[in-house]
Structures are given as structure tokens and as C-alpha cells.
mmCIF file of the N, C-alpha and C atoms, coordinates in Angstrom:
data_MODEL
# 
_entry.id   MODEL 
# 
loop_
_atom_site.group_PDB 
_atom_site.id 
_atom_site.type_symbol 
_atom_site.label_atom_id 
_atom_site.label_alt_id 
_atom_site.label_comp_id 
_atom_site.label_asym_id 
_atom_site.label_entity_id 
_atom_site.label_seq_id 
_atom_site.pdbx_PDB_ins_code 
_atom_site.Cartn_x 
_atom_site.Cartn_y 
_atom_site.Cartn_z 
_atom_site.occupancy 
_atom_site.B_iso_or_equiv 
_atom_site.pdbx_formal_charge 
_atom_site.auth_seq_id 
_atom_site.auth_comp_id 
_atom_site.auth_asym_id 
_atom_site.auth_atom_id 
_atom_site.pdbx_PDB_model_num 
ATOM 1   N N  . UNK A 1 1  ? 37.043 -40.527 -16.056 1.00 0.00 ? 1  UNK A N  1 
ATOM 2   C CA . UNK A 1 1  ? 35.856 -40.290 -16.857 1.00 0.00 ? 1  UNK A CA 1 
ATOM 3   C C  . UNK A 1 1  ? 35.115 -39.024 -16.397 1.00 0.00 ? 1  UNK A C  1 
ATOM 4   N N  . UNK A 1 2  ? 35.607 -38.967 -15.098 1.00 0.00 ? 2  UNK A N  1 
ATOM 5   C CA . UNK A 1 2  ? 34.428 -37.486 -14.716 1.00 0.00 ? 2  UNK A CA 1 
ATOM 6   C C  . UNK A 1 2  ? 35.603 -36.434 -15.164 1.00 0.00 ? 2  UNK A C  1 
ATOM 7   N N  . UNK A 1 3  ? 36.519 -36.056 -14.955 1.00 0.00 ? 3  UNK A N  1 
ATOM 8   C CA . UNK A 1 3  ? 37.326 -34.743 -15.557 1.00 0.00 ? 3  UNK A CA 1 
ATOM 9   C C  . UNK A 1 3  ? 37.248 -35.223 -17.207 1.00 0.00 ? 3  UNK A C  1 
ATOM 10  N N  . UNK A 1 4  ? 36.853 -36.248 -18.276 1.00 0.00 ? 4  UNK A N  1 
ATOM 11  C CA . UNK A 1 4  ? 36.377 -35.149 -19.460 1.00 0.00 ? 4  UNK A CA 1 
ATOM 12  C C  . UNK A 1 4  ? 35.009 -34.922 -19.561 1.00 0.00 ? 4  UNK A C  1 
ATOM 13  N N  . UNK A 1 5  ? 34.079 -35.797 -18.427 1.00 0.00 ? 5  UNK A N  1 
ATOM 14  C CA . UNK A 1 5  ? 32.719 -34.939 -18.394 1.00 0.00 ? 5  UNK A CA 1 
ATOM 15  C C  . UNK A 1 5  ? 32.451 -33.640 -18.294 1.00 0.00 ? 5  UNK A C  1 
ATOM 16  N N  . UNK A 1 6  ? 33.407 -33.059 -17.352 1.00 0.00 ? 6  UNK A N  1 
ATOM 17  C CA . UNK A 1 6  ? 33.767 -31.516 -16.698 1.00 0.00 ? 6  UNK A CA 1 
ATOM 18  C C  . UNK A 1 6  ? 34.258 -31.080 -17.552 1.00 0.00 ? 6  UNK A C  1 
ATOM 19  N N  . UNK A 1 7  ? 35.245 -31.434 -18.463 1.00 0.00 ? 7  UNK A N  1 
ATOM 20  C CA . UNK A 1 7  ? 35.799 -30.790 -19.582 1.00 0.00 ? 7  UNK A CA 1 
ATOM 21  C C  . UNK A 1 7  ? 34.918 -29.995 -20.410 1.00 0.00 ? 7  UNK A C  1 
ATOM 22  N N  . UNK A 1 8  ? 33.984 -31.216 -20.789 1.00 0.00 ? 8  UNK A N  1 
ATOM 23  C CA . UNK A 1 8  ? 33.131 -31.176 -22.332 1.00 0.00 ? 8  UNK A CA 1 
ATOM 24  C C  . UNK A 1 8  ? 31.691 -30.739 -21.258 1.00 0.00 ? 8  UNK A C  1 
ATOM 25  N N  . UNK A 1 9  ? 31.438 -30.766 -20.830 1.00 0.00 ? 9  UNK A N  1 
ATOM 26  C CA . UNK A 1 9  ? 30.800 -29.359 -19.895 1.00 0.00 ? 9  UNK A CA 1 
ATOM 27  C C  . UNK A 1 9  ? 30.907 -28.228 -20.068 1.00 0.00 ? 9  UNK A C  1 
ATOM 28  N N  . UNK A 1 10 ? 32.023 -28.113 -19.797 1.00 0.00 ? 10 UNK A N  1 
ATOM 29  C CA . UNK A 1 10 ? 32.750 -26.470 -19.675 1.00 0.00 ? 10 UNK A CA 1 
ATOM 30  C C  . UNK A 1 10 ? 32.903 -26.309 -21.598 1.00 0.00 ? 10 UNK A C  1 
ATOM 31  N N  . UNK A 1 11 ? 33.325 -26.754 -22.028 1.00 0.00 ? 11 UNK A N  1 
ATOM 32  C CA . UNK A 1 11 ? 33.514 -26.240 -23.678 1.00 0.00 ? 11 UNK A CA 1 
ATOM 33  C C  . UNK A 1 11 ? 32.027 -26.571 -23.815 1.00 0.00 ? 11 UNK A C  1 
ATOM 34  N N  . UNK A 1 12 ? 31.278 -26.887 -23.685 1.00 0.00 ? 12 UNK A N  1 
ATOM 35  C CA . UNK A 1 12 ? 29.590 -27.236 -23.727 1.00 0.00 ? 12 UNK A CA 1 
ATOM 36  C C  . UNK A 1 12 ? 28.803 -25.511 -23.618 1.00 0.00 ? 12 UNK A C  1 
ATOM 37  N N  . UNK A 1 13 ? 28.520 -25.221 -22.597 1.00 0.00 ? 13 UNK A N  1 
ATOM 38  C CA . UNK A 1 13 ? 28.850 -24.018 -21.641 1.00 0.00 ? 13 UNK A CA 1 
ATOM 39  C C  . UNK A 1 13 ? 29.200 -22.676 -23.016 1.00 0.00 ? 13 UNK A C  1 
ATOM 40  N N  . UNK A 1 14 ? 30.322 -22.891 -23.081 1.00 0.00 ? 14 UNK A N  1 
ATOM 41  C CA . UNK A 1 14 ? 31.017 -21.514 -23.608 1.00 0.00 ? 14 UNK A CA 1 
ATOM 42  C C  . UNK A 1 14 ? 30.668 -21.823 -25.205 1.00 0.00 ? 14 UNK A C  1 
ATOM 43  N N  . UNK A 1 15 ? 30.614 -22.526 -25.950 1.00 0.00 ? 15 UNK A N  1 
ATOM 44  C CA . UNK A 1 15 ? 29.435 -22.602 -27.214 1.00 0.00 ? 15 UNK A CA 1 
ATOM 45  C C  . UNK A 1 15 ? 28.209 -22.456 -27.296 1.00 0.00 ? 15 UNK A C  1 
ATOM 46  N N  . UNK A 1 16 ? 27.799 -22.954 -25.700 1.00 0.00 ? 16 UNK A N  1 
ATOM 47  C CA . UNK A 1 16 ? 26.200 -22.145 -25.885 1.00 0.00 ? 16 UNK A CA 1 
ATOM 48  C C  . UNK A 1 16 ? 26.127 -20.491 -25.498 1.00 0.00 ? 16 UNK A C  1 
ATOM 49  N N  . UNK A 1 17 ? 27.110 -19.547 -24.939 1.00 0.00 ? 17 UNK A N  1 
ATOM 50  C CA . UNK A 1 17 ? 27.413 -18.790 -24.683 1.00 0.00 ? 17 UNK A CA 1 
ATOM 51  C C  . UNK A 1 17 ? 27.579 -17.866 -25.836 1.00 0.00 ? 17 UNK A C  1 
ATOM 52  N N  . UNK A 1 18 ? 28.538 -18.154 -26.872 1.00 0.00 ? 18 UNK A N  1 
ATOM 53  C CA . UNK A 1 18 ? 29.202 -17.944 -28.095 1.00 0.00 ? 18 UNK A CA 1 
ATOM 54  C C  . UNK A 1 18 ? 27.834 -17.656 -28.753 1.00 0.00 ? 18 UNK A C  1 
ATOM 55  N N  . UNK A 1 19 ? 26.905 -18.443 -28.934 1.00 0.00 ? 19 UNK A N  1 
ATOM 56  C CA . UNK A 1 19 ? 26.005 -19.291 -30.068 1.00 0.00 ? 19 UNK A CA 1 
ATOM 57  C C  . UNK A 1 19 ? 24.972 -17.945 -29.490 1.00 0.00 ? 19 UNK A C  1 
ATOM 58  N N  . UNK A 1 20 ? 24.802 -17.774 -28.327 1.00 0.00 ? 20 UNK A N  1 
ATOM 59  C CA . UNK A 1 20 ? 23.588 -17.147 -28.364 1.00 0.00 ? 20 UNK A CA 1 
ATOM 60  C C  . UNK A 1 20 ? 24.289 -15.799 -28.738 1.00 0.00 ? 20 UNK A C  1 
ATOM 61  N N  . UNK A 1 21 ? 25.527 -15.288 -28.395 1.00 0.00 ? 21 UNK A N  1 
ATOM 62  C CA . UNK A 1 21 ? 25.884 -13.809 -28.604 1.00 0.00 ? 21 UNK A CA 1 
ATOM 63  C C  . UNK A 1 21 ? 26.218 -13.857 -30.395 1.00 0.00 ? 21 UNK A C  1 
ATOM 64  N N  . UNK A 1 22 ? 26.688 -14.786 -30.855 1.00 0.00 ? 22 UNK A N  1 
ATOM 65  C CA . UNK A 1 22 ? 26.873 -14.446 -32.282 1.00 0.00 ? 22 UNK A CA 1 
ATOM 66  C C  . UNK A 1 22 ? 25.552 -14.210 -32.937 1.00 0.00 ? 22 UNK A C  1 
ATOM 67  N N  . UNK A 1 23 ? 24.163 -15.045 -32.598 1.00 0.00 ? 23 UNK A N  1 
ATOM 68  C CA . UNK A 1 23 ? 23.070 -14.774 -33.445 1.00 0.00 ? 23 UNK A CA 1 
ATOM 69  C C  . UNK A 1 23 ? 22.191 -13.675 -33.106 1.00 0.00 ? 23 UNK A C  1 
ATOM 70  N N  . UNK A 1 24 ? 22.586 -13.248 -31.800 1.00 0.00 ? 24 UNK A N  1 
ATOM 71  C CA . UNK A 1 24 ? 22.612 -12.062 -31.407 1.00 0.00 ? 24 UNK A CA 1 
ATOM 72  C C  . UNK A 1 24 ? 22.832 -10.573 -31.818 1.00 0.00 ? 24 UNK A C  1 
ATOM 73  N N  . UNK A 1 25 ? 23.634 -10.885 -32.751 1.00 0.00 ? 25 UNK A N  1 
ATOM 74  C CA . UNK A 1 25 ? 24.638 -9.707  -33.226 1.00 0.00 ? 25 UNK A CA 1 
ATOM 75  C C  . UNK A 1 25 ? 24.127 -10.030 -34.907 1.00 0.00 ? 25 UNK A C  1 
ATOM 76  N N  . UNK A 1 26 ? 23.626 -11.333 -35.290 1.00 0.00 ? 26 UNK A N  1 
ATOM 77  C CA . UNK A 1 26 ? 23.065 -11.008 -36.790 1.00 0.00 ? 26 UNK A CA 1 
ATOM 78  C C  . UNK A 1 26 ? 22.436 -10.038 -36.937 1.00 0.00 ? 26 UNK A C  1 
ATOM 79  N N  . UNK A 1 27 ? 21.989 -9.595  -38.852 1.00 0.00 ? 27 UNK A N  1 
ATOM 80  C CA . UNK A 1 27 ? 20.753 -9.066  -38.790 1.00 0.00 ? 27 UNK A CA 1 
ATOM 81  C C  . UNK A 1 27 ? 19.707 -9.734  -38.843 1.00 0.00 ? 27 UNK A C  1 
ATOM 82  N N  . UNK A 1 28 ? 18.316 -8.746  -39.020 1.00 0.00 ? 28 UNK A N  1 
ATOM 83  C CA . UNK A 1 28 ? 17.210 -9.847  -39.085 1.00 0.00 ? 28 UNK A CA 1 
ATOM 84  C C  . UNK A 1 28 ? 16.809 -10.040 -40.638 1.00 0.00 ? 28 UNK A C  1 
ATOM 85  N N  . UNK A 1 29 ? 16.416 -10.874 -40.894 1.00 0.00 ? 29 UNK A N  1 
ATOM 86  C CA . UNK A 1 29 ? 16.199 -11.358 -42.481 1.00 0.00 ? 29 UNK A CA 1 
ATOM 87  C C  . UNK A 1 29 ? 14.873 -10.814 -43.061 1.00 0.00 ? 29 UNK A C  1 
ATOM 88  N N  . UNK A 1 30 ? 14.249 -10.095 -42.249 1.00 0.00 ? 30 UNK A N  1 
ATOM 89  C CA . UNK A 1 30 ? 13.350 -9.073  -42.350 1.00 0.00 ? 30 UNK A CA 1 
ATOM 90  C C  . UNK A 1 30 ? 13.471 -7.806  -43.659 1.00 0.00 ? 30 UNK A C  1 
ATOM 91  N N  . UNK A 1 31 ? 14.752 -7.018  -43.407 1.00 0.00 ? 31 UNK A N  1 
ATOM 92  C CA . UNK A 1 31 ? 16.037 -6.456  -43.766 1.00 0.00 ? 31 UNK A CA 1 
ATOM 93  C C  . UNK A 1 31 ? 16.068 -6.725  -45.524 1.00 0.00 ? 31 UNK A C  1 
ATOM 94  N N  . UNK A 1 32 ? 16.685 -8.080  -45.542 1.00 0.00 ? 32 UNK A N  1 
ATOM 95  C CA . UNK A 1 32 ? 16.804 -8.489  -46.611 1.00 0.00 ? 32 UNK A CA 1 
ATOM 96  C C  . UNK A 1 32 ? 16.067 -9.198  -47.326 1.00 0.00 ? 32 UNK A C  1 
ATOM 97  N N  . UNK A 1 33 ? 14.869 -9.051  -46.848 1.00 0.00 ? 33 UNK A N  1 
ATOM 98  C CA . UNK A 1 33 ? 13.747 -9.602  -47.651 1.00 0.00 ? 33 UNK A CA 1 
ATOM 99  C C  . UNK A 1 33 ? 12.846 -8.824  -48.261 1.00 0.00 ? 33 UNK A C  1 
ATOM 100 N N  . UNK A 1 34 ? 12.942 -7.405  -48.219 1.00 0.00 ? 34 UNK A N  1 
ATOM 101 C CA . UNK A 1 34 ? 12.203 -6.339  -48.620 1.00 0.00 ? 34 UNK A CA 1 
ATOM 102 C C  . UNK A 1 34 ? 13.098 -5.880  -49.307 1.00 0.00 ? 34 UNK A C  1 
ATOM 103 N N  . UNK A 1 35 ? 14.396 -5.985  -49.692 1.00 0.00 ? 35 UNK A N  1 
ATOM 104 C CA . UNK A 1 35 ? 15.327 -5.445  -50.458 1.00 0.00 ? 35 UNK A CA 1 
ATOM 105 C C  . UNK A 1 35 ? 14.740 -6.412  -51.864 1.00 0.00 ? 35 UNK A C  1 
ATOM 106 N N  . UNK A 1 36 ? 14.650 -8.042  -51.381 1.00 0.00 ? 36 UNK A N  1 
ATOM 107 C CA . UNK A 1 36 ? 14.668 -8.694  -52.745 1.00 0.00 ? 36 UNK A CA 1 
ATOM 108 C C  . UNK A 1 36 ? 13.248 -8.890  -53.356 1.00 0.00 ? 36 UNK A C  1 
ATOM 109 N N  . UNK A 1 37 ? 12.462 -8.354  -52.288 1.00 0.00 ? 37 UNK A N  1 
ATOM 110 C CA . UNK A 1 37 ? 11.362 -7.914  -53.188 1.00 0.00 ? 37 UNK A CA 1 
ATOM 111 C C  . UNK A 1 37 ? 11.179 -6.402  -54.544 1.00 0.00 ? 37 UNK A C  1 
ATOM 112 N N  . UNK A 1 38 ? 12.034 -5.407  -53.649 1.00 0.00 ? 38 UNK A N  1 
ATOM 113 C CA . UNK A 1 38 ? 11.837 -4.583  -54.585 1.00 0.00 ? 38 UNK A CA 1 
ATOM 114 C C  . UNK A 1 38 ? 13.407 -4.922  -55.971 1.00 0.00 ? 38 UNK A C  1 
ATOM 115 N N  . UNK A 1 39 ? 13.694 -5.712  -55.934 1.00 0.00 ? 39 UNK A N  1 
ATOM 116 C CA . UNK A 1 39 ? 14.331 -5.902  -56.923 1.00 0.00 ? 39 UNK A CA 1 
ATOM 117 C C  . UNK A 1 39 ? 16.148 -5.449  -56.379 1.00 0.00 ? 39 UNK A C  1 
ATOM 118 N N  . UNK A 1 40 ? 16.587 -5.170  -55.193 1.00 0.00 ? 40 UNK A N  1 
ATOM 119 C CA . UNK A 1 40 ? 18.007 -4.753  -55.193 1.00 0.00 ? 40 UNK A CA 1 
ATOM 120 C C  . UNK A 1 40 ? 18.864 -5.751  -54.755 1.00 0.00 ? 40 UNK A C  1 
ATOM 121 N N  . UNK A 1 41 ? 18.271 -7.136  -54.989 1.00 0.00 ? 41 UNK A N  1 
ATOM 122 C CA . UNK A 1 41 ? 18.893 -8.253  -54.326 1.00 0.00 ? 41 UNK A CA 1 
ATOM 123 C C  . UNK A 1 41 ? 20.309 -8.138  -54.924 1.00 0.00 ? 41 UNK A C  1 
ATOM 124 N N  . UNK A 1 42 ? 20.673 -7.621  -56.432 1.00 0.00 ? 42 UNK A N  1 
ATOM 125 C CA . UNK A 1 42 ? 21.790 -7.849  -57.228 1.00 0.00 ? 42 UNK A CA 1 
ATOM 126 C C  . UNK A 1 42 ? 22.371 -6.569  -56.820 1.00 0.00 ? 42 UNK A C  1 
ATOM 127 N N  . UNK A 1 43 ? 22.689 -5.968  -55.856 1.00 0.00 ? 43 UNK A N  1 
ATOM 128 C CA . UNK A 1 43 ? 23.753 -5.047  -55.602 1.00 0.00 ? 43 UNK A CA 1 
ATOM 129 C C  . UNK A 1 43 ? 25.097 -5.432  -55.063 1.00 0.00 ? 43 UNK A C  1 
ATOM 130 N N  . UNK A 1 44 ? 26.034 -5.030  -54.879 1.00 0.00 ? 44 UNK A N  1 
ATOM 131 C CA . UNK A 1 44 ? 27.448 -5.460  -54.206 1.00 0.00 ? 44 UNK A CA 1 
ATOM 132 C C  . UNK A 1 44 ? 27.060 -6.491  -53.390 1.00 0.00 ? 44 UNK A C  1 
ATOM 133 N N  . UNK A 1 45 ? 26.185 -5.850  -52.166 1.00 0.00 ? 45 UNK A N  1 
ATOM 134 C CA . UNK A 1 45 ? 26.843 -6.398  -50.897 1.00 0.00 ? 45 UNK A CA 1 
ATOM 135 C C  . UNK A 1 45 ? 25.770 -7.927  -50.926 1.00 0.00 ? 45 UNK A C  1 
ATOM 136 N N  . UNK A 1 46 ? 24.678 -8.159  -52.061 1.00 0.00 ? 46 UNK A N  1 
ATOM 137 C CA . UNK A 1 46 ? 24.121 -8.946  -51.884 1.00 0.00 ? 46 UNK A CA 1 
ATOM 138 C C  . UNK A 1 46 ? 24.778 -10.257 -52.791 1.00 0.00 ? 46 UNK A C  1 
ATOM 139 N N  . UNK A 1 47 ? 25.677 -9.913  -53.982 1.00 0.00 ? 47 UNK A N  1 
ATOM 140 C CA . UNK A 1 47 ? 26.589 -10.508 -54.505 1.00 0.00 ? 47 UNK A CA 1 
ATOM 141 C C  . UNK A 1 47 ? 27.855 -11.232 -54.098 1.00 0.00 ? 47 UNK A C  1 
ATOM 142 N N  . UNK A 1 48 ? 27.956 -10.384 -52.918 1.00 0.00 ? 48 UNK A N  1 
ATOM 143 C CA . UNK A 1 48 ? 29.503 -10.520 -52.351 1.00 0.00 ? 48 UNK A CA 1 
ATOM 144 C C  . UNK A 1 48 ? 29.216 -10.730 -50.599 1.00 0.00 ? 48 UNK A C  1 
ATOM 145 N N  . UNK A 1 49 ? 27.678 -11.451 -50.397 1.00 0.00 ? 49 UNK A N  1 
ATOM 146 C CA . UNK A 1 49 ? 27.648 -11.566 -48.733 1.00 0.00 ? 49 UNK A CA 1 
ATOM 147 C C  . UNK A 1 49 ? 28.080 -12.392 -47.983 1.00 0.00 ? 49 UNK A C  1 
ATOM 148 N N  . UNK A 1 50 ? 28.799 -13.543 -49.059 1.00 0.00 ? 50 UNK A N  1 
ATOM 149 C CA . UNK A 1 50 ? 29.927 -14.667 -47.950 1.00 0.00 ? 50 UNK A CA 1 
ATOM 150 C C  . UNK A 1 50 ? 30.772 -14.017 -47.813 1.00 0.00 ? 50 UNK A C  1 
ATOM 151 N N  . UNK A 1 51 ? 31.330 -13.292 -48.435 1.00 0.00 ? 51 UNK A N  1 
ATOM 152 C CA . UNK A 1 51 ? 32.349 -12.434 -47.963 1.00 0.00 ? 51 UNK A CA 1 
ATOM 153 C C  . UNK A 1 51 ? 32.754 -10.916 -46.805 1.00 0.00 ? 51 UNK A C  1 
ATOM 154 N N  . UNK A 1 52 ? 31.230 -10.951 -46.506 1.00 0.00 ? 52 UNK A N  1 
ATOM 155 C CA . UNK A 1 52 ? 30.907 -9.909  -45.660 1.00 0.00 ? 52 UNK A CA 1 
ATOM 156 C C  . UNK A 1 52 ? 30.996 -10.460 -44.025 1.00 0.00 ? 52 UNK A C  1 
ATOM 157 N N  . UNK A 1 53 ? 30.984 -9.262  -43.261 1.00 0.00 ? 53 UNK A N  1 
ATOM 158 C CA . UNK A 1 53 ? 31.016 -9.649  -42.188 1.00 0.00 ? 53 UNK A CA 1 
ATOM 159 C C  . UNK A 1 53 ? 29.441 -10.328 -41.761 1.00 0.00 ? 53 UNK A C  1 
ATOM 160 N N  . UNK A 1 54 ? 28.483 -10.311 -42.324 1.00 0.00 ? 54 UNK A N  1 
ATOM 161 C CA . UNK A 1 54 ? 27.316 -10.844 -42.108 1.00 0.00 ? 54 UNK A CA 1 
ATOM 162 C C  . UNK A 1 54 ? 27.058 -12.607 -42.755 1.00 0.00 ? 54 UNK A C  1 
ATOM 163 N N  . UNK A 1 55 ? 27.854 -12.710 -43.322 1.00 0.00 ? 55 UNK A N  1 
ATOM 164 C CA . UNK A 1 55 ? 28.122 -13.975 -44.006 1.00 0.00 ? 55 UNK A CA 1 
ATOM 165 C C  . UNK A 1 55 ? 29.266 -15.029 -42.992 1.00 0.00 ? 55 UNK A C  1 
ATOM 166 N N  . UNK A 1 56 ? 30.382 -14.237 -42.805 1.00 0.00 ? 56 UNK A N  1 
ATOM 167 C CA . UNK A 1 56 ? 31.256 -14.894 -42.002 1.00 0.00 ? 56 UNK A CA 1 
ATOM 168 C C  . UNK A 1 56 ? 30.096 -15.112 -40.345 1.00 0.00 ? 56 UNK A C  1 
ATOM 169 N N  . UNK A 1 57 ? 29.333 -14.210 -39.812 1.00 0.00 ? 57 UNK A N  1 
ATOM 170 C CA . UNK A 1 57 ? 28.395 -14.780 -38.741 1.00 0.00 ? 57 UNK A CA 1 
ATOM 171 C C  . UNK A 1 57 ? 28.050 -15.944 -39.172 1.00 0.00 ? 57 UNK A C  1 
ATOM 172 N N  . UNK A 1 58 ? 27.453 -15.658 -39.989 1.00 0.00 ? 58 UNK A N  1 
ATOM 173 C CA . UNK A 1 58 ? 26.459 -17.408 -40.785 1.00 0.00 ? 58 UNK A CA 1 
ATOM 174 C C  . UNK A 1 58 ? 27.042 -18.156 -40.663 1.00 0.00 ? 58 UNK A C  1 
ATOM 175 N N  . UNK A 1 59 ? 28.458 -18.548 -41.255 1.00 0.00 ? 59 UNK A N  1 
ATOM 176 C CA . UNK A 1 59 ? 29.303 -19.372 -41.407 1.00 0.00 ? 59 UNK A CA 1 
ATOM 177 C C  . UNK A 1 59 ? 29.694 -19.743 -40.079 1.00 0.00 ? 59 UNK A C  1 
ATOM 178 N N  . UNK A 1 60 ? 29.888 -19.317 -38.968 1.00 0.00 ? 60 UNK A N  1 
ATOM 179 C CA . UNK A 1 60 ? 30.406 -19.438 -37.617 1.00 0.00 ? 60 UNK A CA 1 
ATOM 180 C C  . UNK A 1 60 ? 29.358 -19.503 -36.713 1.00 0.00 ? 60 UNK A C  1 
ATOM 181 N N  . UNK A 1 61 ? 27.587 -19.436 -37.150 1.00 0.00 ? 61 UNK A N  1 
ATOM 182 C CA . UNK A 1 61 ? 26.994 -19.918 -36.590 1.00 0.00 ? 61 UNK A CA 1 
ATOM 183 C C  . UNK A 1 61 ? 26.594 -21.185 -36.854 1.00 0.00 ? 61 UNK A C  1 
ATOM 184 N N  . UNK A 1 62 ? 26.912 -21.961 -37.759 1.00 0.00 ? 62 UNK A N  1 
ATOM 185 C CA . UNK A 1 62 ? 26.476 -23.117 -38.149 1.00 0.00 ? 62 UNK A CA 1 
ATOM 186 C C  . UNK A 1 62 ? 27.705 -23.674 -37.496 1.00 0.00 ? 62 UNK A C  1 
ATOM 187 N N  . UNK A 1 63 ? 28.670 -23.205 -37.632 1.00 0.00 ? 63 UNK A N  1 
ATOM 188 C CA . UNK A 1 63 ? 29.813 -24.354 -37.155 1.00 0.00 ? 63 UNK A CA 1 
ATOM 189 C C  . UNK A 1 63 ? 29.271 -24.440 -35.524 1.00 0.00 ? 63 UNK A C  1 
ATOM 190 N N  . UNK A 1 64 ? 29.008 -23.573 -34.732 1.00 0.00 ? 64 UNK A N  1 
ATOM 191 C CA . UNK A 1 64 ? 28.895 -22.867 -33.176 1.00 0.00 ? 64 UNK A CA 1 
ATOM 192 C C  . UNK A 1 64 ? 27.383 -24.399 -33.211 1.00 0.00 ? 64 UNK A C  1 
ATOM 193 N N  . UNK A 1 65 ? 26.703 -24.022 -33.900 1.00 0.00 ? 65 UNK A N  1 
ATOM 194 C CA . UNK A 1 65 ? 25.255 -24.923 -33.908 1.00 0.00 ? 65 UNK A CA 1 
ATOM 195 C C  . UNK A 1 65 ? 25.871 -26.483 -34.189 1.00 0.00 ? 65 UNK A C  1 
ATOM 196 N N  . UNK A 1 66 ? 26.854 -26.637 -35.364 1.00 0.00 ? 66 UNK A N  1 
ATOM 197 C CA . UNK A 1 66 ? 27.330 -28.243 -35.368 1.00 0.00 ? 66 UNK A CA 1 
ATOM 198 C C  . UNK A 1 66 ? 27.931 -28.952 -33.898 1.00 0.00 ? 66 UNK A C  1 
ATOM 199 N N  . UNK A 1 67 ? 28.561 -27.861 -33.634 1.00 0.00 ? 67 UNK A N  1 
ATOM 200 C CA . UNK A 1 67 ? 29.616 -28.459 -32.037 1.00 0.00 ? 67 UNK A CA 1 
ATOM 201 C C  . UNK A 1 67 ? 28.377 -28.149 -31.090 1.00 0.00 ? 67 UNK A C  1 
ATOM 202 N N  . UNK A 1 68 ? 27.375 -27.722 -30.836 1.00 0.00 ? 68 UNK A N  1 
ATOM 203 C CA . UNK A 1 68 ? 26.054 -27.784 -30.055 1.00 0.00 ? 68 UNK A CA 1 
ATOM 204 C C  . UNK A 1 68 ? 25.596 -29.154 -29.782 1.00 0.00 ? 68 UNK A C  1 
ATOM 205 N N  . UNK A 1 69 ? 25.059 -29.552 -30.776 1.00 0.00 ? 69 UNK A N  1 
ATOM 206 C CA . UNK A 1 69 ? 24.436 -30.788 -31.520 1.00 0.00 ? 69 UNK A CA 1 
ATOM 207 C C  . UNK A 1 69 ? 25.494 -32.249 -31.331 1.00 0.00 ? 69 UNK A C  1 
ATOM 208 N N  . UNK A 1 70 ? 27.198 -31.822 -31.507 1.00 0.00 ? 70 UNK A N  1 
ATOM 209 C CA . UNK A 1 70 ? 27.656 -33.163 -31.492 1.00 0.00 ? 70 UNK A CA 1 
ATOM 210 C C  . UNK A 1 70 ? 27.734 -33.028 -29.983 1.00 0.00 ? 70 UNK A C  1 
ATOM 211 N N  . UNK A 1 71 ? 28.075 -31.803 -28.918 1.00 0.00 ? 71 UNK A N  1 
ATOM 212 C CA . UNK A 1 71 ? 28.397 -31.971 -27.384 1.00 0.00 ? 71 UNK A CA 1 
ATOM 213 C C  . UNK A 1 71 ? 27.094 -32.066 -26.584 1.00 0.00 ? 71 UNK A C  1 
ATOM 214 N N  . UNK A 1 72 ? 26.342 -32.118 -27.288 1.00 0.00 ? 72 UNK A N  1 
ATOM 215 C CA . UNK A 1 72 ? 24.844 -32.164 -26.801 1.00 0.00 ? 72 UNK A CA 1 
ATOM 216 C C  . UNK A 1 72 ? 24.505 -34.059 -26.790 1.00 0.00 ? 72 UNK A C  1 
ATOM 217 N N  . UNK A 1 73 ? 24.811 -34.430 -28.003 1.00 0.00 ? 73 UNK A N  1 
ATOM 218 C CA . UNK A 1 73 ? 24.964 -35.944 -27.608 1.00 0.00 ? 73 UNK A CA 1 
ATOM 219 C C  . UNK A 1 73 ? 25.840 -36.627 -27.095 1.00 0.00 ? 73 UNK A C  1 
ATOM 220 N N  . UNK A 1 74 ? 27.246 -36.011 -27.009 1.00 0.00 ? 74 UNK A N  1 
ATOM 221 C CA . UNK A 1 74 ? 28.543 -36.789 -26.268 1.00 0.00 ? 74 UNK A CA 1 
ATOM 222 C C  . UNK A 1 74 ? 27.954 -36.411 -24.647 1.00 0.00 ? 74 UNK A C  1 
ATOM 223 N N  . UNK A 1 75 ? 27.551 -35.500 -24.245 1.00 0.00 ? 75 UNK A N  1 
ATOM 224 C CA . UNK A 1 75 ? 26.891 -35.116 -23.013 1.00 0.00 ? 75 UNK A CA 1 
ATOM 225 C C  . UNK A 1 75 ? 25.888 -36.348 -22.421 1.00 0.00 ? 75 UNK A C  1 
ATOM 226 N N  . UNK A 1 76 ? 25.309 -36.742 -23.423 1.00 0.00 ? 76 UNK A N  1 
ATOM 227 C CA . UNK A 1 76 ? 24.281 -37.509 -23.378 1.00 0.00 ? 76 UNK A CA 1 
ATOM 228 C C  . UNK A 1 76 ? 24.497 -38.965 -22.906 1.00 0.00 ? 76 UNK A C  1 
ATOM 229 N N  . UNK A 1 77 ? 25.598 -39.103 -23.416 1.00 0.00 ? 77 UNK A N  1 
ATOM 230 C CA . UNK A 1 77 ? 26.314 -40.685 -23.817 1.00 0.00 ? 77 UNK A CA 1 
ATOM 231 C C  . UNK A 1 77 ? 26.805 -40.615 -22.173 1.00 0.00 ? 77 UNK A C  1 
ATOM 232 N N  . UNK A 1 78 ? 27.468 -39.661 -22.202 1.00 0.00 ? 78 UNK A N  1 
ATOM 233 C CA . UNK A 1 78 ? 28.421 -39.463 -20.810 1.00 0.00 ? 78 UNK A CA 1 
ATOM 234 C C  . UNK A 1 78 ? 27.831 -39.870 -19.944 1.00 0.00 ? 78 UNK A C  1 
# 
């Protein structure tokens, strides 16, 4: 029982690691909130931003934040 405590520790660890450098590297929504005020929300890259590299962050920070949240309570249990 204690080597998968240490396990799920260590993968614990390197998602909170991950988690802070990926949201790190977003932009700030600052950015894109003065775009959709003046009206350029409907350009390419705001049409097509799951598909951007700023979209794929999003997407991989929520997953990075889900495995937070479930090793944060298996931690707990442990």
C-alpha cells in the first residue's frame, strides 16, 4: 500500500508541475476580450480557436485540472 502511495505521489507531483507550466504559457483573456468588444470576435482565429494551439492548452488544462482533483482525493483516501 505504501509503493502506490509513492506512486500516485510522484504522478501527483508532476501534474501539479505540468498544470502550473501549461497555464503559464496561456494567454490572458484580457487579449480577447477587447477584441470582442470592438466587434473582431468573428475573424479566423476566433472561429477556428479549438483548433489552435491556444485551444489545445485549454483542452489539456482541464484534463491536467481533472487528474488534480481525482489524485487530490485518492491522496486523501490513502
Amino acid at each position: 500500500m505504501e509503493i502506490l502511495k509513492t506512486i500516485v505521489t510522484i504522478i501527483y507531483v508532476i501534474i501539479c508541475i505540468a498544470l502550473v507550466v501549461v497555464v503559464l504559457m496561456q494567454e490572458g483573456k484580457s487579449a480577447g476580450l477587447s477584441g470582442s468588444i470592438n466587434g473582431v470576435a468573428d475573424t479566423y482565429w476566433g472561429k477556428n480557436r479549438g483548433r489552435s494551439m491556444e485551444g489545445a492548452l485549454e483542452k489539456f488544462t482541464k484534463g491536467l485540472a481533472v487528474g488534480f482533483i481525482i489524485l487530490s482525493v485518492v491522496l486523501n483516501l490513502l
